[in-house]
N, C-alpha and C positions, 0 to 999 in steps of 0.2 A: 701728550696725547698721541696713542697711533692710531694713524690712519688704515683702513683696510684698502687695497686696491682688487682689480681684477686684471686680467689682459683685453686690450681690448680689442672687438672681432666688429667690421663693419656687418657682419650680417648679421650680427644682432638685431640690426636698424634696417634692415631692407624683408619685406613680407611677404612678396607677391615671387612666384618663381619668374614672371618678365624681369623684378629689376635685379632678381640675383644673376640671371642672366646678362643684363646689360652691365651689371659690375664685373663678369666672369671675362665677358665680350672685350671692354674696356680695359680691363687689365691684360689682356692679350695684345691688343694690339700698339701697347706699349711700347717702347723703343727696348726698353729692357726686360731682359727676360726673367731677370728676377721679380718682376712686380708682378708678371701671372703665377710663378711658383707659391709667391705670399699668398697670391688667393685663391689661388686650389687648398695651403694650409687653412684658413678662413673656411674656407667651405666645408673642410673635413673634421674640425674641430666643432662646426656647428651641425652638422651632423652626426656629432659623436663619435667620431671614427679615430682610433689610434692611430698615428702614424707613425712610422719604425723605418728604416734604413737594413735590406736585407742587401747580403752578399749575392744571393740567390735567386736567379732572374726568377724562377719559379715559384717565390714569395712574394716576390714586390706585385701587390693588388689593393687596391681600396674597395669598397663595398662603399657606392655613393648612390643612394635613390635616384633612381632615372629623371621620374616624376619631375621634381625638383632642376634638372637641368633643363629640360623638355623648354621649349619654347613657346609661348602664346601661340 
């Protein structure tokens, strides 16, 4: 029997923009800095947003609803 999976993204579970905020916040002040980069991708994947690797300083942009980071 297979099983289906998905990936899985912590802001699936978090609803309110305060605590994506305090997960954005907390991953920041991490010691490493790859665990804020994880969730900036978290964040952009649950926004739907493609994320790509350009050569080109003048492509690299996300389009991330403000709203959404804005703070209580």
């Amino acid at each position: 029997m297979k099983t289906n999976t998905s990936p899985y993204n912590p802001l699936d579970y978090l609803e309110t923009p305060e605590e994506i905020n305090e997960y954005l916040n907390d991953a920041f002040m991490d010691d490493d800095p790859q665990v804020f980069l994880i969730a900036l991708g978290h964040l952009a994947r649950k926004q739907g947003v493609q994320v790509a690797y350009s050569r080109s300083p003048a492509k690299r942009h996300l389009n991330i609803d403000p709203d959404l980071l804005a703070a209580g």
